[in-house]
MARDORO-192845 format. One record per residue (C-alpha): residue in three letters; x, y, z. Coordinates in pm, whole numbers, padded with zeros to 5 digits, always signed. Example, Ala and Ser with C-alpha at 12.3 -4.5 7.8 and 13.67 -1.06 7.14 Angstrom:
ALA+01230-00450+00780 SER+01367-00106+00714 
This chain:
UNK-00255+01830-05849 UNK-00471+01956-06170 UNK-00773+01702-06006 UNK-00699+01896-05655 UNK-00708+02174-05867 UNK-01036+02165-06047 UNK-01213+02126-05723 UNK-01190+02476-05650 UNK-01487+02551-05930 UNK-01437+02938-05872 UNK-01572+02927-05484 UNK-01422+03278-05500 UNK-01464+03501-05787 UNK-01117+03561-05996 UNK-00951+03346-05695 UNK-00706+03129-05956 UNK-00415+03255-05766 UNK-00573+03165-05457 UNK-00619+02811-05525 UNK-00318+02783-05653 UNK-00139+02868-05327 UNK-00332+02653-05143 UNK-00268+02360-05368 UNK+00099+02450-05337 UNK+00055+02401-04985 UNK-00108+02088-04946 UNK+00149+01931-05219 UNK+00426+02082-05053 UNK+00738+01785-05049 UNK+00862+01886-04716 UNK+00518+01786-04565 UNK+00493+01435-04435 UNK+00080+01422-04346 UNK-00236+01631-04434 UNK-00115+01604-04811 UNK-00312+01641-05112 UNK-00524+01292-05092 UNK-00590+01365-04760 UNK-00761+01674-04889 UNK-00930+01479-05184 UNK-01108+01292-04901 UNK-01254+01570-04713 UNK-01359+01755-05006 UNK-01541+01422-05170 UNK-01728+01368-04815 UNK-01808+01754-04812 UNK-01948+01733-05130 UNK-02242+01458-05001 UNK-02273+01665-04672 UNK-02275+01994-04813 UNK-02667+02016-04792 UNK-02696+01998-04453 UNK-02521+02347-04432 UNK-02658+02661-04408 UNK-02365+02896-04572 UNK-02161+02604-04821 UNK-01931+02861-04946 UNK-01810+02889-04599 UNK-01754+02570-04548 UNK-01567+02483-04828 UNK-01386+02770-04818 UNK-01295+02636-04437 UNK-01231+02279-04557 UNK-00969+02388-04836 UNK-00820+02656-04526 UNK-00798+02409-04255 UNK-00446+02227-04290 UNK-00345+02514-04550 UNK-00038+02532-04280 UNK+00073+02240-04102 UNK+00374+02202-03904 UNK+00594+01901-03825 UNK+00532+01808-03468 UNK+00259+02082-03402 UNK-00088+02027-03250 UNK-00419+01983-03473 UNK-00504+02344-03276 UNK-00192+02509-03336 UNK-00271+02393-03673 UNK-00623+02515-03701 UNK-00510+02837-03520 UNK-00223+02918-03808 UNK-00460+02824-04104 UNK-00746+03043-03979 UNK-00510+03367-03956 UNK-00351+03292-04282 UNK-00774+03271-04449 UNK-00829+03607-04227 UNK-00496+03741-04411 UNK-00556+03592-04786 UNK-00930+03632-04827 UNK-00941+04055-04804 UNK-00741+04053-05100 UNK-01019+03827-05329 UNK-01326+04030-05235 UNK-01451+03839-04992 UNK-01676+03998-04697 UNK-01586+04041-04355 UNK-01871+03838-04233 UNK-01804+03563-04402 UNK-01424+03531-04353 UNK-01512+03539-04021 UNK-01727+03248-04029 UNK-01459+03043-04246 UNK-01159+03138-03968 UNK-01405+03012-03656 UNK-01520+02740-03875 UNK-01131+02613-03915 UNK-01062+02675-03554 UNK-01283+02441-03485 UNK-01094+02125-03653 UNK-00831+02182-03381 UNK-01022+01973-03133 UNK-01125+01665-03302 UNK-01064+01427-03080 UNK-01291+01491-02832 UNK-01576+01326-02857 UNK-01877+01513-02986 UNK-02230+01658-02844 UNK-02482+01361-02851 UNK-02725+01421-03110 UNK-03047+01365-02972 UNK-03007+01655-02710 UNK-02724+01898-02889 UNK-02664+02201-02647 UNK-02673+02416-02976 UNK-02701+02329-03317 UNK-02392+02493-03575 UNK-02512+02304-03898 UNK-02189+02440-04058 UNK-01981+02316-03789 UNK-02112+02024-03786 UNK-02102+01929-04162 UNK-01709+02043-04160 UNK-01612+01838-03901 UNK-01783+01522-04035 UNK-01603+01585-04379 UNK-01260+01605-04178 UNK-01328+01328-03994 UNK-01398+01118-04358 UNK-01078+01013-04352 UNK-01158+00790-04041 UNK-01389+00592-04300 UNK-01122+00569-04604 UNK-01045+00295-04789 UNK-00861+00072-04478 UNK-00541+00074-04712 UNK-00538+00483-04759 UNK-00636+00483-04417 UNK-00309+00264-04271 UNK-00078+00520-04482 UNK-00272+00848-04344 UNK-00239+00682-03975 UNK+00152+00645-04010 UNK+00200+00994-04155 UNK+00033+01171-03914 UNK+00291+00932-03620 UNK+00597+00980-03863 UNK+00477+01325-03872 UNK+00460+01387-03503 UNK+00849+01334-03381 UNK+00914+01089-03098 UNK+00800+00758-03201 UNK+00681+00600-02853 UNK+00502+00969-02745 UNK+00297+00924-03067 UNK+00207+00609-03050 UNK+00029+00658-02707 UNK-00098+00970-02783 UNK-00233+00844-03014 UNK-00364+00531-02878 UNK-00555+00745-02623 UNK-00708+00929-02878 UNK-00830+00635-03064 UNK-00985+00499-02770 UNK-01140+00799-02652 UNK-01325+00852-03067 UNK-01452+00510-03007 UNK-01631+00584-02677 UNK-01868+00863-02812 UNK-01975+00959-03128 UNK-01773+00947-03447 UNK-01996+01214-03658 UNK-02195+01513-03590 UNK-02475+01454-03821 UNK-02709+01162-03902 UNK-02639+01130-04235 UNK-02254+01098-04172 UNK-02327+00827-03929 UNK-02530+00640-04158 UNK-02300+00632-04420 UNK-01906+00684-04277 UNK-01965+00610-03921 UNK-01960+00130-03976 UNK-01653+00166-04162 UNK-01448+00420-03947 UNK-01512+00188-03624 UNK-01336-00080-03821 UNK-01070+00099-03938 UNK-01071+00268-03554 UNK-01070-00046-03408 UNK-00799-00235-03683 UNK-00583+00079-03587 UNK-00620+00012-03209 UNK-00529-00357-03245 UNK-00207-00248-03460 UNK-00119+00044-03153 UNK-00191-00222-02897 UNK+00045-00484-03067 UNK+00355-00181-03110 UNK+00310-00060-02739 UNK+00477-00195-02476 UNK+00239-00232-02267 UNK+00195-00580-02082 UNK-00020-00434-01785 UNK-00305-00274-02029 UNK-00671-00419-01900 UNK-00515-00584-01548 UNK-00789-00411-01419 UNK-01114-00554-01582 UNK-00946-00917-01578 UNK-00874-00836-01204 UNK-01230-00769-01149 UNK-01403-01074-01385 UNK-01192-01327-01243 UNK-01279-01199-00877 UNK-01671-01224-00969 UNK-01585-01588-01070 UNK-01371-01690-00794 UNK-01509-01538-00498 UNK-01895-01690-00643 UNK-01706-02015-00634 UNK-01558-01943-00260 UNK-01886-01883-00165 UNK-02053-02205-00263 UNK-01752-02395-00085 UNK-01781-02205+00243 UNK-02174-02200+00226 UNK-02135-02603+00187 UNK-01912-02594+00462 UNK-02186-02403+00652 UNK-02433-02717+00584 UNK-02239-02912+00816 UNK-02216-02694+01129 UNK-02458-02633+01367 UNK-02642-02264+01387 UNK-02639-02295+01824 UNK-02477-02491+02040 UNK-02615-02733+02164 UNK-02761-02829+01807 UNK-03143-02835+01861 UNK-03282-03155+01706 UNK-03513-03042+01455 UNK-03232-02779+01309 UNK-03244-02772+00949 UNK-02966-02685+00718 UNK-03135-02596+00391 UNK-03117-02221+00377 UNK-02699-02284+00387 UNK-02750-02549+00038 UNK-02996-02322-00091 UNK-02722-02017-00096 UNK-02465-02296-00166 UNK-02671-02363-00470 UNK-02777-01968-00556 UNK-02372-01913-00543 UNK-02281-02177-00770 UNK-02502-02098-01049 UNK-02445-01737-00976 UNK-02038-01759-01006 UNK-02061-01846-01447 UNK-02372-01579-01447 UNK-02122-01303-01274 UNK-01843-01431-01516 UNK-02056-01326-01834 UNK-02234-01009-01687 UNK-01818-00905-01608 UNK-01745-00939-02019 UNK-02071-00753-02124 UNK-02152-00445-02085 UNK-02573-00490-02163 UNK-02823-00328-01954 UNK-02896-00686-01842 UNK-02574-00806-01738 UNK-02576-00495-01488 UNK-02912-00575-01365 UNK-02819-00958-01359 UNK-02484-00848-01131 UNK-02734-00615-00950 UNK-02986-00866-00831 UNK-02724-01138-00722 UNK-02575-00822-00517 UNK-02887-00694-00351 UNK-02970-01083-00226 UNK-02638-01162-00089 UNK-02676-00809+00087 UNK-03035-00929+00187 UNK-02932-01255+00310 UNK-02646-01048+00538 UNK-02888-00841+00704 UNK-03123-01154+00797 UNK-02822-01395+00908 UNK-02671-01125+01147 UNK-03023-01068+01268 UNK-03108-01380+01352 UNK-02787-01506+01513 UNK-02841-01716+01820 UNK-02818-01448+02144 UNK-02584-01604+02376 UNK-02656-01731+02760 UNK-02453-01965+02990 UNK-02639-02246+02834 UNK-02686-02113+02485 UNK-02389-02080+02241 UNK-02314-01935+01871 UNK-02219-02270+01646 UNK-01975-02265+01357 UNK-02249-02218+01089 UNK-02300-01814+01188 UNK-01998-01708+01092 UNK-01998-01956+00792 UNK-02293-01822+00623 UNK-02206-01447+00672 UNK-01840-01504+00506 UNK-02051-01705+00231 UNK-02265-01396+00171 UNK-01946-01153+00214 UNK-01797-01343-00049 UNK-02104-01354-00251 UNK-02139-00989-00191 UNK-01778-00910-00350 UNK-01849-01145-00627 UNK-02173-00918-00737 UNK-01991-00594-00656 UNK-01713-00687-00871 UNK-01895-00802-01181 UNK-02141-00472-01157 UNK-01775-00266-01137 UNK-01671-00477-01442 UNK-01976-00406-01687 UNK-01981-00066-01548 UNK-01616-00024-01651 UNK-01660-00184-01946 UNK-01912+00029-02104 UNK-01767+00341-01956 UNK-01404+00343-02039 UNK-01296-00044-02152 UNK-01527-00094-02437 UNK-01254-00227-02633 UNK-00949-00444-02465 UNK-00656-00603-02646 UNK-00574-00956-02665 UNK-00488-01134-02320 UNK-00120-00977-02200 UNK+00079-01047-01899 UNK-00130-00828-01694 UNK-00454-00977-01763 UNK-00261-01336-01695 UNK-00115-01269-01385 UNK-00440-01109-01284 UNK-00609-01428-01331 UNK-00340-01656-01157 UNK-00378-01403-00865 UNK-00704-01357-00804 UNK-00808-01746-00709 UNK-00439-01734-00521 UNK-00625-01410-00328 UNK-00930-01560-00280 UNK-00763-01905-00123 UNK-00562-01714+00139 UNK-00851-01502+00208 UNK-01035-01833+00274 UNK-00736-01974+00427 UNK-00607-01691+00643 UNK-00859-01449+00701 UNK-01245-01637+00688 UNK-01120-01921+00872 UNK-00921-01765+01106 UNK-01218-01509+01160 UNK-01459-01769+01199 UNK-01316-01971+01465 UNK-01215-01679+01677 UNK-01587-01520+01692 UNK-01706-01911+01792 UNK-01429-01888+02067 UNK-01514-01564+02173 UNK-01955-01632+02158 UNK-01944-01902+02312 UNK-01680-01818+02637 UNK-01786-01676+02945 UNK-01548-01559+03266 UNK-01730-01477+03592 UNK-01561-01360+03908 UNK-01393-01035+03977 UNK-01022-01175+04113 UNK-00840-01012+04378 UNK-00503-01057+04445 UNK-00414-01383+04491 UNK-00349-01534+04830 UNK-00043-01761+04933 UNK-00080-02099+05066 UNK+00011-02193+05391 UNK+00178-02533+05370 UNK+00039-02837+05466 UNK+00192-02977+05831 UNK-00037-03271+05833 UNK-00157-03256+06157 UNK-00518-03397+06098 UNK-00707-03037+06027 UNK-00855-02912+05715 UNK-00698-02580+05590 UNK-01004-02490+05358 UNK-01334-02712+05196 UNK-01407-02547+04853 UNK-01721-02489+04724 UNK-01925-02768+04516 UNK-01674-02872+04234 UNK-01893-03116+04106 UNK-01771-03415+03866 UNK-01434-03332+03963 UNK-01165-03351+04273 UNK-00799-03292+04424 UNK-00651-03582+04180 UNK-00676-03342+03865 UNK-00556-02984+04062 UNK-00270-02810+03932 UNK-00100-02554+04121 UNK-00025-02204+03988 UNK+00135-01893+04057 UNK-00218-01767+04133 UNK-00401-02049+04282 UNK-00516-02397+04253 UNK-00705-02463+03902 UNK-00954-02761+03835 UNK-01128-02866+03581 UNK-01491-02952+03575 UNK-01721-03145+03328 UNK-01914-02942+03052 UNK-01628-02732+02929 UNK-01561-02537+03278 UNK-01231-02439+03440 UNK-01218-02247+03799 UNK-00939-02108+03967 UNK-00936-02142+04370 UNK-00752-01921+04581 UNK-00519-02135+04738 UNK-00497-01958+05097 UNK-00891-02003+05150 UNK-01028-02218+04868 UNK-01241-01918+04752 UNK-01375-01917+04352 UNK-01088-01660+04189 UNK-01296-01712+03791 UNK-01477-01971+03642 UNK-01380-02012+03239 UNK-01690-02206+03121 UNK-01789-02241+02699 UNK-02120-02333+02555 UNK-01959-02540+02290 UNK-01775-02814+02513 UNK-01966-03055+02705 UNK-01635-03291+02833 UNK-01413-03185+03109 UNK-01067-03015+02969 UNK-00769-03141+03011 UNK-00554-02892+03208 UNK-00158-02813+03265 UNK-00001-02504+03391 UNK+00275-02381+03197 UNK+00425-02010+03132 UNK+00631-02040+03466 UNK+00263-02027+03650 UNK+00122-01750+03465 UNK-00104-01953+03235 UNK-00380-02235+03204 UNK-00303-02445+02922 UNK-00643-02615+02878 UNK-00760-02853+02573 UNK-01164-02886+02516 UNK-01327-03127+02316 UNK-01414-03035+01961 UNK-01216-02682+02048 UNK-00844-02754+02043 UNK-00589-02566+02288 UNK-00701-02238+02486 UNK-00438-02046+02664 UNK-00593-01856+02998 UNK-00445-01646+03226 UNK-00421-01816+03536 UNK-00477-01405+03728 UNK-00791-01329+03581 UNK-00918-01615+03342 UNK-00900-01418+03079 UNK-00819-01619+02709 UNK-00490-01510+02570 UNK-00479-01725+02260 UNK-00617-02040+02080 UNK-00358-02258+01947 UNK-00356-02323+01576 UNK-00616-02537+01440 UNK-00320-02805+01351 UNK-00218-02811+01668 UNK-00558-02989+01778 UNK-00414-03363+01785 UNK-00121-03290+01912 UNK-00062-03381+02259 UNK+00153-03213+02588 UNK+00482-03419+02640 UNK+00582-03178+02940 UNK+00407-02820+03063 UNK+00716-02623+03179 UNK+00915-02544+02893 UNK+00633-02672+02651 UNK+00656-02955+02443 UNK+00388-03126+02248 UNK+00419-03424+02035 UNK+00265-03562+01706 UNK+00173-03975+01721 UNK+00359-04031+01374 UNK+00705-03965+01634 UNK+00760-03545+01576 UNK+00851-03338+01890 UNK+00766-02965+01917 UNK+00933-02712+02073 UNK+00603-02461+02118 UNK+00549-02086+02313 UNK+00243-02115+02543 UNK+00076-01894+02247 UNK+00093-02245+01985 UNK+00331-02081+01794 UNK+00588-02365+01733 UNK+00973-02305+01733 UNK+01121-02578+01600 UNK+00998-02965+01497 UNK+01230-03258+01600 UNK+01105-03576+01337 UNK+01250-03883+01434 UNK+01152-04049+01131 UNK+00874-04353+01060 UNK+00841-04663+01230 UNK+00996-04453+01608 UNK+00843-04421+01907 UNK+00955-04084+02101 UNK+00957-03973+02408 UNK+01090-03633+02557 UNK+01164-03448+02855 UNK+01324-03089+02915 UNK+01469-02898+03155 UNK+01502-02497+03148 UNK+01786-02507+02839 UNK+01743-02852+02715 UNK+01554-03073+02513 UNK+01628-03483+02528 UNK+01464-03731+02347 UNK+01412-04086+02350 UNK+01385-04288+02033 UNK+01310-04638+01970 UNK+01299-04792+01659 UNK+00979-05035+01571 UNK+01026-05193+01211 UNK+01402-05309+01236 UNK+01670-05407+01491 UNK+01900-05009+01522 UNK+01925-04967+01835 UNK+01779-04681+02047 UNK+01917-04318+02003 UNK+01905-04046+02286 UNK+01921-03683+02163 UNK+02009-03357+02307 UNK+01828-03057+02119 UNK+01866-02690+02222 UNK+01512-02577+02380 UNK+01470-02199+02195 UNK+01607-02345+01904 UNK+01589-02710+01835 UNK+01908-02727+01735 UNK+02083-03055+01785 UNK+02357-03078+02048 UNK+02458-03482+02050 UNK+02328-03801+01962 UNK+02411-04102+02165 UNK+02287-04477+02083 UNK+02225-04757+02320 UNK+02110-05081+02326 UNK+01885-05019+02609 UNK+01579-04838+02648 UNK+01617-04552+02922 UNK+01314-04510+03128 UNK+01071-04298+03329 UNK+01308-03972+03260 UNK+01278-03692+03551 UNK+01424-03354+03572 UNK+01589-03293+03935 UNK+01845-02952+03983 UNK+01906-02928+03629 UNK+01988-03302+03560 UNK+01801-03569+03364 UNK+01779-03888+03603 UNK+01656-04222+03398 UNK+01622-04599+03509 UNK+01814-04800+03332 UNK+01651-05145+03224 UNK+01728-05424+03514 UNK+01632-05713+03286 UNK+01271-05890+03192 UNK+01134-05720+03553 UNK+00973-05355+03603 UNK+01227-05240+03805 UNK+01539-05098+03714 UNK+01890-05194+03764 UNK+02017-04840+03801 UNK+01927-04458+03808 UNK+02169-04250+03618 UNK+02147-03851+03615 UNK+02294-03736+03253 UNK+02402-03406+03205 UNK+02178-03267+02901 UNK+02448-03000+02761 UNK+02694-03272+02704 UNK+02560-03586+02744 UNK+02762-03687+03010 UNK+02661-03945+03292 UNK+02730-03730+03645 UNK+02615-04053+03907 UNK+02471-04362+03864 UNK+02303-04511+04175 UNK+02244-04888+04165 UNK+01871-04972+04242 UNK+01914-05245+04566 UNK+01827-05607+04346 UNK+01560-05696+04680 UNK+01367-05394+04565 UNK+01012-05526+04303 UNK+00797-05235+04287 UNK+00734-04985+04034 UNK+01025-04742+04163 UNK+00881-04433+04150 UNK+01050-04124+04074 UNK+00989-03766+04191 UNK+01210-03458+04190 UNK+01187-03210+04524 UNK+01402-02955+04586 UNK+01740-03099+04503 UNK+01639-03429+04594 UNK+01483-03719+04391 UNK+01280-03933+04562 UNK+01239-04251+04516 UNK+00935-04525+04614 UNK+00965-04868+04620 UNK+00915-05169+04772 UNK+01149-05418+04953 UNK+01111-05757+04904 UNK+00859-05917+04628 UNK+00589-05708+04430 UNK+00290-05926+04589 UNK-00055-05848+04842 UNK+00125-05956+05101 UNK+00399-05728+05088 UNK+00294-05430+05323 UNK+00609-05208+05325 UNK+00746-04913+05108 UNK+01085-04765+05128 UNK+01125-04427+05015 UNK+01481-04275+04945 UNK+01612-03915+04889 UNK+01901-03889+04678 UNK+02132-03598+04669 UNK+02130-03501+04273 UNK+02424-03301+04289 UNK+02594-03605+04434 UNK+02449-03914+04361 UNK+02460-04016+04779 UNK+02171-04082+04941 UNK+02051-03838+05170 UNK+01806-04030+05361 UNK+01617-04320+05333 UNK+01258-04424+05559 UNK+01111-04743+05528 UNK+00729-04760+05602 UNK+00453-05013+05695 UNK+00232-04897+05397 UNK+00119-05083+05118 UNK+00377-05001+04774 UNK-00005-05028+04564 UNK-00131-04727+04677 UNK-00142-04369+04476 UNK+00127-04118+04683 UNK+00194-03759+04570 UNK+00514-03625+04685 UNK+00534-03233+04813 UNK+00818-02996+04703 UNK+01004-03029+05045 UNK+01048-03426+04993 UNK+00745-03536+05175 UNK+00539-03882+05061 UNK+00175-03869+05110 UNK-00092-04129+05044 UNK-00429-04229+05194 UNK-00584-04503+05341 UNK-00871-04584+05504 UNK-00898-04654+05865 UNK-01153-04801+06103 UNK-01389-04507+06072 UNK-01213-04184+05873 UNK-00916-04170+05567 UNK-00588-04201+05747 UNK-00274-03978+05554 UNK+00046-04201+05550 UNK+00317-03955+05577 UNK+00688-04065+05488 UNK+00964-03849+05524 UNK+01285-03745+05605 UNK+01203-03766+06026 UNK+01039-04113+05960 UNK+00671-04254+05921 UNK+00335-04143+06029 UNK+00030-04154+05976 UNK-00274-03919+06085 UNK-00635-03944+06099 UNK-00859-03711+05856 UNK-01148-03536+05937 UNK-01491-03720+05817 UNK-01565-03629+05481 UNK-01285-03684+05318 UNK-01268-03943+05028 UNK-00976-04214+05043 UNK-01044-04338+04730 UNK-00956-04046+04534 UNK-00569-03940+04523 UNK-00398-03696+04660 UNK-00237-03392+04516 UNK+00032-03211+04632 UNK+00049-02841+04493 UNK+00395-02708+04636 UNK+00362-02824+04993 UNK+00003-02796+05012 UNK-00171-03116+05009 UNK-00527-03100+04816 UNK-00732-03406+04887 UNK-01130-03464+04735 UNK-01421-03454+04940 UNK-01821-03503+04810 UNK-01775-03296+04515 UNK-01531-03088+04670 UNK-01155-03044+04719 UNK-01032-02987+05068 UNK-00685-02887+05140 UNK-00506-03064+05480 UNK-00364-02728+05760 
């Protein structure tokens, strides 16, 4: 107190009682901060600044004035504000003048606000020498001895009530002294300002540590592990982009390097954006800058020079390959220009690695795979679908077939169908659809053989395999190198592309849909690709299925050990299983007639079978069994029409001499035959059967194809126009019977 004491040195003239209160004040036991060595420190820093000042008395008058009241709990400015009426109130009474007790009271007013960080000094909006020289001796304490400095710090919190409120108030104030300017004057900043950012910055650790606060700095790791990882993405998809072709077809001389050279750019670039995201230097921003501008570059250029489409010119994978690679590359400069502008604006000083900044950096390369995974990918493919597809036609509605009576006229000749015929047709609920070499489907109008739409794509040069499925409404149709496309069989439109897993699968039956895997899984799948359920019959099985409208059964056979064969019943929406059933023998050629499941049984060491047995698929339970005659040796076909399932075979022994078939219609509510025609027709020849129980082959006659026609009224056979080819098969599609022509299909009146 007497040191305190002695530096009053008579500011005021016969002022002893003065300084006496005011050392009362600051000594006061009741107050817990702004004591008396607080008030050593400013007035020792005053007395090296004092100089600088252009009224000293003032100022040291306002330095002894300005915590002369302090309240627990209250504000630095409600502080300042209390202190400069109490120098407007004491100073009268010593003589003082008017002018100058006002300069002392605005001069304390001012050390309400010292957090904020101060005018820059090279381009002051006014210059208060006085001001300025006071608040740099205030702010002395900031550069204290660090010990003096810890105690002062916890006085000040103990000092301001609720614990937790203090500490992040006064966190934020720390942090926001350390982003501008600690000391008005140059001289201040010479000599205080090195040591108060360490004792700033120990005190900011120490706050950091005591707050709870696991989410501090999410944000900047956020952004420097997306400038890494998405750099890196970009280098993998660019490399990817090396391998695909820029147009399809793939000109010859079609060079890949600008795709390596951007791999390579992206690679180095992705530890370059990493550093410029920690630093806040001029250069890292103009580093993060450049790498920005020449991803954004090398996006304008790539979208400019994309392939333009034509029936015989398509988009290939590469396109959309390179432009995610520069999309990519374009987020990873954006976000390490964010994260050095961030940094030196408002982050200049993070705490140690929290949860935050951890999970930030577990999620960000997590992000950046499913955004390869589920968005580039997925993006990708669908603009290659949709380049490199065309539809032409405007369909009408569709016409209705007139059924085939097979009386030796031709209904309708299509146009040229070139490379394909009658033998791959499938019928529809709006037409006839065939597919045609170089990636091409049309739909015919089955009253009149008209074009309905042609689905043709740039990027397929094999002939797709087709199936209708949806109930008729849809063209399920697989292209080479594209995987499943789902059309609709009205206008020709594409509805959906299966999944890209889906591409080696292959159709076990059309209508309800079911695919199969080679390694022995069964899918129950919507005509989208979206899969319901999987069936897996384990390793080392061979499976076969077959469905009607409610249920799945399979047939499994065991290859690496002697268990014998297992039939299942599975629940078509759900895959659910319904029953099992073993059996030594291997069930065979499995058709689905009124609801039932009708399979040959195994005769023996011979092809044909010893019996046909119709199993109810809810239950598992055998409704008929109708013994196969022991003279029969074909191949006993098996057909379903109607409620009928027709059989073809051959009487007698399965040789070249044998000349007769013998078709029967079995009754498969029953199990009785329902009629039975044998026919002077060779049992080698390719028959399709129509929907009202018909048998229909071709052969060729003296001159013209002759149609063998078996059915329930008996056998005949009926000469075709010329022009007709007997060595293709024919289709039936309902009871229209499609046959091929010279590069045309041609459907019998």
């Amino acid at each position: 107190m007497v040191e305190l004491r002695a530096r009053w040195d008579d500011l005021v003239p016969a002022s002893a009682p003065l300084a006496d209160e005011l050392v009362t004040r600051y000594v006061d036991r009741t107050r817990r901060a702004y004591r008396d060595q607080y008030l050593t420190i400013v007035l020792t820093a005053l007395d090296s600044l004092i100089q600088l000042s252009t009224d000293p008395t003032s100022v040291r008058l306002a330095a002894w004035f300005h915590r002369a009241v302090h309240e627990p709990g209250g504000t630095p400015a409600e502080d300042a504000e209390a202190s400069a009426r109490l120098a407007e109130r004491l100073l009268p009474q010593y003589g003082v003048p008017p002018v100058r007790i006002a300069e002392v009271a605005r001069l304390v007013r001012l050390t309400g606000d010292l957090a904020a960080p101060p005018p820059d000094s090279y381009a002051p909006p006014r210059r208060d020498a006085n001001g300025d020289v006071l608040l740099d001796a205030v702010n002395a304490v900031l550069a204290a001895d660090p010990s003096r400095y810890a105690v002062h710090t916890a006085e000040v919190r103990r000092d301001a009530g609720d614990r937790r409120a203090a500490l992040e108030h006064r966190y934020d104030e720390v942090r926001e002294l350390l982003d501008g300017h600690l000391y008005r004057t140059q001289l201040a900043r010479q000599r205080l300002s090195p040591v108060a950012r360490v004792n700033l910055e120990a005190e900011l650790a120490e706050l950091d540590s005591e707050l709870p606060a696991p989410w501090r700095g999410w944000q900047q790791a956020a952004l420097t592990a997306t400038a890494l990882f998405t750099g890196i993405a970009a280098a993998m998809v660019a490399i990817a982009a090396a391998g695909a072709s820029w147009r399809t077809p793939a000109e010859p001389d079609e060079t890949g390097w600008p795709t390596v050279a951007l791999a390579v750019f992206s690679f180095f670039s992705a530890p370059l954006l990493f550093r410029c995201a920690r630093s806040a230097s001029q250069r890292a921003r103009l580093v993060a800058g450049t790498v920005l501008a020449t991803a954004v570059t090398g996006l304008l250029i790539a979208w400019a020079q994309a392939p333009r489409t034509n029936p015989g010119v398509g988009v290939g994978l590469r396109v959309p390959l390179l432009i995610s690679a520069l999309v990519l590359l374009t987020l990873a400069g954006s976000a390490a220009l964010v994260a050095s502008l961030l940094r030196t604006r408002t982050a200049r000083f993070l705490p140690a690695r929290n949860l935050g900044q951890q999970l930030a950096w577990l999620a960000v390369p997590a992000t950046v795979a499913l955004v390869l995974l589920l968005i580039v990918q997925p993006l990708s493919r669908s603009y290659v679908l949709r380049s490199n597809e065309r539809v032409e036609g405007a369909p009408g509605e569709a016409g209705n077939a007139v059924p085939s009576v097979l009386d030796g006229g031709v209904a309708w000749v299509s146009n040229s169908v070139s490379g394909s015929g009658a033998d791959e047709a499938i019928g529809t609920r709006y037409g006839v659809a065939i597919p045609r070499p170089s990636g091409v489907v049309e739909m015919l109008d089955a009253a009149t053989g008209a074009l309905r739409w042609r689905y043709s794509r740039t990027d397929s040069d094999e002939k797709p395999v087709i199936a209708a499925t949806g109930n008729g409404e849809y063209v399920l149709a697989q292209f080479a190198d594209v995987g499943y496309l789902l059309l609709d069989a009205n206008t020709g439109r594409r509805k959906d592309a299966w999944p890209g897993r889906t591409r080696d699968n292959y159709i076990l039956q059309a209508q309800p849909l079911l695919t199969a895997e080679r390694d022995g899984k069964v899918h129950g799948v919507d005509p989208s690709g979206h899969e319901r359920w999987t069936y897996d019959s384990g390793d080392c099985t061979d499976t076969g299925a077959i469905a009607t409208a409610e249920t799945v059964l399979t047939f499994v056979s065991h290859t690496c050990d002697d268990r014998p064969d297992e039939l299942t019943a599975l629940d078509v929406g759900s895959g659910k299983q319904l029953w099992t059933r073993t059996s030594t023998d291997t069930y065979r050629r499995p058709v689905v007639v009124a609801g039932l499941v009708v399979v040959a049984e195994p005769g023996g060491d011979g092809d044909v079978p010893a019996a046909l047995t119709a199993i109810e698929p809810r239950t598992g339970d055998v409704r008929w069994s109708w013994q196969v005659p022991k003279t029969w040796a074909c191949r006993t076909l098996l057909n379903a029409a109607g409620k009928y399932l027709i059989v073809v075979d051959c009487p007698g022994p399965s040789s070249a001499e044998n000349r007769r078939t013998v078709v029967t219609a079995i009754d498969a509510n029953t199990g009785l035959t329902a009629w039975q025609t044998h026919a002077p027709v060779s049992p080698r020849m390719k028959v399709t059967v129509t929907a009202d129980g018909r048998v229909v082959s071709l052969s060729r006659g003296s001159s013209t194809c002759v149609a063998n026609v078996i059915g329930r009224t008996g056998f005949r056979q009926v000469r075709l126009p010329a022009g007709i080819n007997c060595a293709r098969d024919p289709r039936a599609v309902g009871n229209l019977v499609l046959t091929s022509g010279r590069d045309t299909v041609i459907a019998l009146r």
